[in-house]
N, C-alpha and C positions, 0 to 999 in steps of 0.2 A: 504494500500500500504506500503511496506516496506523502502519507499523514506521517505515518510510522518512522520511513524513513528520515524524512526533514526532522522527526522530533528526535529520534535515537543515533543520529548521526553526524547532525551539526549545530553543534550552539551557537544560536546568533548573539551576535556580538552587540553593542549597546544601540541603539537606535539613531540614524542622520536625523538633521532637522528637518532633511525633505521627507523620509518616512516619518518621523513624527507627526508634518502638516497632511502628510497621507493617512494618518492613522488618527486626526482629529476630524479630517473628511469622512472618515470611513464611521466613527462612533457615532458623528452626529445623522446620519444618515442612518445608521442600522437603528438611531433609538427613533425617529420620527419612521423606520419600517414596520415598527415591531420586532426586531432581533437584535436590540441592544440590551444593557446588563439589567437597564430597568424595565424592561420587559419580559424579561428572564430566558432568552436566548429562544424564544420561541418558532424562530423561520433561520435554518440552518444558510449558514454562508459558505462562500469558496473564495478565495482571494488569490488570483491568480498573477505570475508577474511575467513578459515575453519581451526576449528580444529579436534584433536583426541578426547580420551575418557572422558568425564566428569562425576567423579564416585565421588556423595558428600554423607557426612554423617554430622550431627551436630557437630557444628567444629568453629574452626577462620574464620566465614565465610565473613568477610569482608575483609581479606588479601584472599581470594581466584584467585581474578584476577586482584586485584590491584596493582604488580606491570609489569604488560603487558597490560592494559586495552586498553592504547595507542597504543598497534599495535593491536587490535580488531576494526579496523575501516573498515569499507567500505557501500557500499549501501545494500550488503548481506551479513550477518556475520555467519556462521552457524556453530553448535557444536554438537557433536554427545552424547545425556544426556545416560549415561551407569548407569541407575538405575532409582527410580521413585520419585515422588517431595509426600511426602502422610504421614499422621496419621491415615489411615486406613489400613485394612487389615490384613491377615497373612503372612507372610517370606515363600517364598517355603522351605527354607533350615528346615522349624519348626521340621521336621523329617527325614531330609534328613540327608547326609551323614557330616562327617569333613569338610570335601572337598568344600563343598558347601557354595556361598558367594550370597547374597540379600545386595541391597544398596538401603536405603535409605534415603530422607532427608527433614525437613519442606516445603511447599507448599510457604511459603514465599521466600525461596529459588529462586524462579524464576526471582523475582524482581532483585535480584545479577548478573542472567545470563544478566536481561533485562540494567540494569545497565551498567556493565561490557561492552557492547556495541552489546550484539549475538541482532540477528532477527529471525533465525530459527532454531529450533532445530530437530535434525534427533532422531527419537523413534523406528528404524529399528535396535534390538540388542538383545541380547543376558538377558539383565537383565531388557529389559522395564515390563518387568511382575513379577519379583519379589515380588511384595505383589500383586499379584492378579488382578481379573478387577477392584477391586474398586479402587485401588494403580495406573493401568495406567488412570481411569477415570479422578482421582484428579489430575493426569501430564497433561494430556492435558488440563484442566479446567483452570489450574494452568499458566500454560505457554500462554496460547492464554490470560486468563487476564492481566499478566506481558506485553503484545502486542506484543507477539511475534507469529511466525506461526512453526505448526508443520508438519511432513514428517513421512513415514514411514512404517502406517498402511497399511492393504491390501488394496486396491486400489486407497489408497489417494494420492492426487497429490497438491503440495503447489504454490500458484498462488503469484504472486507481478507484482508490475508496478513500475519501477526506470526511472523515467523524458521521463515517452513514451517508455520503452522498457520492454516488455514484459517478466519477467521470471518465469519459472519452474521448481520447484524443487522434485525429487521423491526418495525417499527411498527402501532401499532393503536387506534381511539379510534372512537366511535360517532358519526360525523358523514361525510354524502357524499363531504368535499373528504378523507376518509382512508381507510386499508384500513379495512374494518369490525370491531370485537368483536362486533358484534351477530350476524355471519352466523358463527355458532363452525363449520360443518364447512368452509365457505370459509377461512377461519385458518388449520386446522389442512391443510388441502391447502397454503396459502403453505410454511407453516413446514415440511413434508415436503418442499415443495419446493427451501425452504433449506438443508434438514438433509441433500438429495442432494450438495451442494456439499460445504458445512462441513464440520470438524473439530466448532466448537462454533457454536451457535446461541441469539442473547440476543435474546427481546420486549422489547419495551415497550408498557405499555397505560394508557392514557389514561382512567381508569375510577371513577366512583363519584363519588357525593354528597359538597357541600363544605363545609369550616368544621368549626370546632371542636364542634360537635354530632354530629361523623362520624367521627371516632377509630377505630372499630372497622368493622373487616369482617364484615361479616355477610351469611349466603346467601342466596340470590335475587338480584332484579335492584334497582336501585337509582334512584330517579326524582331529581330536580335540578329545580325550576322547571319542573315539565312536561316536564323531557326524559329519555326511556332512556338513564341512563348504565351500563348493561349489566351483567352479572352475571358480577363480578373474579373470584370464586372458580371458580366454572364455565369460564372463559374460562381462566383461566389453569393452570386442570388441566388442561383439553382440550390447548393448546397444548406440556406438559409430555408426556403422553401421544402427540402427535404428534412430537417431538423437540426441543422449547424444553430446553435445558440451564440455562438461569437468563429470570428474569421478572422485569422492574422497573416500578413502578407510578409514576404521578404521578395529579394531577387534584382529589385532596381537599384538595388546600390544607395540608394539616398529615401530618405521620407517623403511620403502622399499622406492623401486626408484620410478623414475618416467619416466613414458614411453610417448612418443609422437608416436601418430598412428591416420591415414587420419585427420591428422590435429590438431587432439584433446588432450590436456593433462591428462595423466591417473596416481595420484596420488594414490598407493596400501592400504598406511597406513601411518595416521599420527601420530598413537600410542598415549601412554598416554598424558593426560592433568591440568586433576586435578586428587590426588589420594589419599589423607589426609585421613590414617586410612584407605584407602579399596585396593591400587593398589601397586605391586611391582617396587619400584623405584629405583631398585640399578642394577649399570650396564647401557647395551644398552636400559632395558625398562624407565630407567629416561633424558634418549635423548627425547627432544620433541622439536615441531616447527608450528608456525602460517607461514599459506601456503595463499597467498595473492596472487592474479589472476585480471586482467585487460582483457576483451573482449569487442570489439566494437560491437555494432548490428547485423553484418555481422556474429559473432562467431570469426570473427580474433583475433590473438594474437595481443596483446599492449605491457604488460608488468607482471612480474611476480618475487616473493622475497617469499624465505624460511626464516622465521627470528628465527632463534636457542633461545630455550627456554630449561632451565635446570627444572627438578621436584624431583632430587635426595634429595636420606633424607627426605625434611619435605613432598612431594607428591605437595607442591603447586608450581605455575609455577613463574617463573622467570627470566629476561633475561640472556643466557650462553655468558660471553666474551670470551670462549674460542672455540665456534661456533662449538659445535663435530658435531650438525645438520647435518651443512654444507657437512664438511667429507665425513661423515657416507652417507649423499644421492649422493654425486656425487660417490663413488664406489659402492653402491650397484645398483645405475642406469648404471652405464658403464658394470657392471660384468653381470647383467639379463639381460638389452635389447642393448645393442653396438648400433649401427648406430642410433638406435630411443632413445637412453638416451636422455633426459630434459641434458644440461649444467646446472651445481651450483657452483658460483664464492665463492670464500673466502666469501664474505660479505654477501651469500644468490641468490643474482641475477640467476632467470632462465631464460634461451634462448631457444629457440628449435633447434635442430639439425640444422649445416650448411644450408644443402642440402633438409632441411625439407621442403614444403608447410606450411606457416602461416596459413592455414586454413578459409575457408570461406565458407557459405552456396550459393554466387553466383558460388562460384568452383565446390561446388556440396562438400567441405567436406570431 
């Protein structure tokens, strides 16, 4: 269980001021729900924490996520691993072109993620294959030893149990070695068949055109260097429609908005995370941010914090006092989706629209 492990396996350490102001958002909201202390915890919670790309190589790897590790907190912590944890295998790029990038990094590695505070890691991308099968073998070996749970592959589906509430976690990315986006009624049959399980159930999709030239989500499908990187917005309604209760994107390298639709919040891309030695960090692709989500049993809204994280220069993450996060997602969510943009206060805080539906599965979602 992913409750278990987070309790028996890492002691968090004293609280940031920014989870603190997360966690005065989070109290005042769970006691005007009903599931705060003076209501005697009557509507069970999840508190979920996601980031973008995590792209490691042999490195300073113990400043990797130590100075954010504290906002890496919650009952599900998930991170999207953009490479493979392995001393085996060959580099696809061994004969490929300039162009062409393999990441990898020691299999000890995972204990840092496990450390650092993630529980699951998403393997739905673009470079889980980079050295081969024996290279994504050692990643999963690797990670499930560190006690964490992985997402991602074709038809797998990642189970936990947080204090009695049941959740689902599924991966998704336009490439063979993963469940597909590209086959949307195949998705949405996984995800129904998560959603038979679950309480709640959270995507991840691996999706869209990269670099600072791609900020914005736009409809259709989206081409990359020649390749179908799928169409986010379609993909991620459809799976919203079959029983996704929240959607979190990686893949463009940099931050998009966030759309609220029948209830659900649809997070496009959290962009870079860790990039020391592999990722471009200058510019909008060194905007990064830990996307923190509170959902009761029901799937309803509780509470929700963007907490702006800079990775310019050295690729490693770090708190931004100058919050571009912020910014940067409340215009690019007002300019792509108007009425259904997520709100993003100065300090991170998200709302859902006015006029939205909080979302619930007795509503029907």
């Amino acid at each position: 269980m992913v409750a278990s492990v987070v309790a028996g396996m890492v002691p968090r350490p004293r609280a940031s001021a920014r989870s603190t102001m997360y966690g005065a958002v989070l109290l005042a909201a769970l006691v005007v729900a009903g599931a705060g202390p003076a209501q005697g915890a009557k509507r069970p919670v999840v508190r979920f924490a996601f980031t973008g790309d995590i792209a490691m190589v042999a490195g300073p790897a113990e400043s990797y996520f130590s100075r954010v590790a504290l906002d890496l907190a919650g009952d599900v912590v998930l991170g999207n691993l953009e490479g493979t944890l392995t001393s085996r295998g060959s580099s696809k790029c061994a004969r490929g072109s300039p162009d062409c990038f393999a990441f990898h990094a020691p299999e000890a590695y995972a204990q840092l993620l496990r450390r650092a505070g993630f529980t699951v890691m998403n393997l739905a991308n673009n470079h889980a294959l980079d050295y081969g099968a024996s290279g994504q073998v050692d990643t999963v070996a690797a990670v499930r030893a560190a006690g964490m749970l992985t997402t991602g592959r074709p038809g797998e589906i990642a189970y936990a149990n947080v204090r009695g509430t049941r959740v689902a976690l599924v991966g998704f990315a336009p490439y063979p070695w993963a469940q597909s986006l590209l086959e949307i009624p195949a998705a949405q049959a996984l995800v129904r068949k998560a959603d038979a399980w679950a309480d709640l159930v959270v995507v991840t999709m691996h999706a869209g055109a990269e670099g600072a030239r791609h900020l914005h989500v736009r409809p259709g499908t989206e081409w990359f260097l020649g390749e179908n990187r799928g169409n986010s917005v379609a993909f991620a309604h459809a799976v919203v429609r079959a029983g996704a209760d929240l959607v979190v994107g990686s893949g463009p390298h940099v931050l998009r908005g966030l759309e609220w639709y029948r209830g659900r919040l649809i997070a496009y891309s959290l962009g870079n995370f860790v990039g020391y030695g592999t990722l471009n960090t200058s510019g909008v692709t060194g905007v990064s941010a830990i996307l923190e989500v509170t959902l009761d049993r029901e799937a309803s809204w509780v509470a929700g914090q963007l907490v702006p994280v800079t990775i310019a220069g050295t690729g490693i993450p770090r708190p931004d006092p100058a919050r571009a996060a912020s910014a940067l997602v409340r215009r690019l969510s007002r300019q792509d989706f108007g009425p259904r943009a997520v709100a993003v206060s100065r300090s991170g805080v998200l709302r859902p629209p006015r006029s939205a539906d909080p979302g619930s599965r007795r509503r029907g979602g």
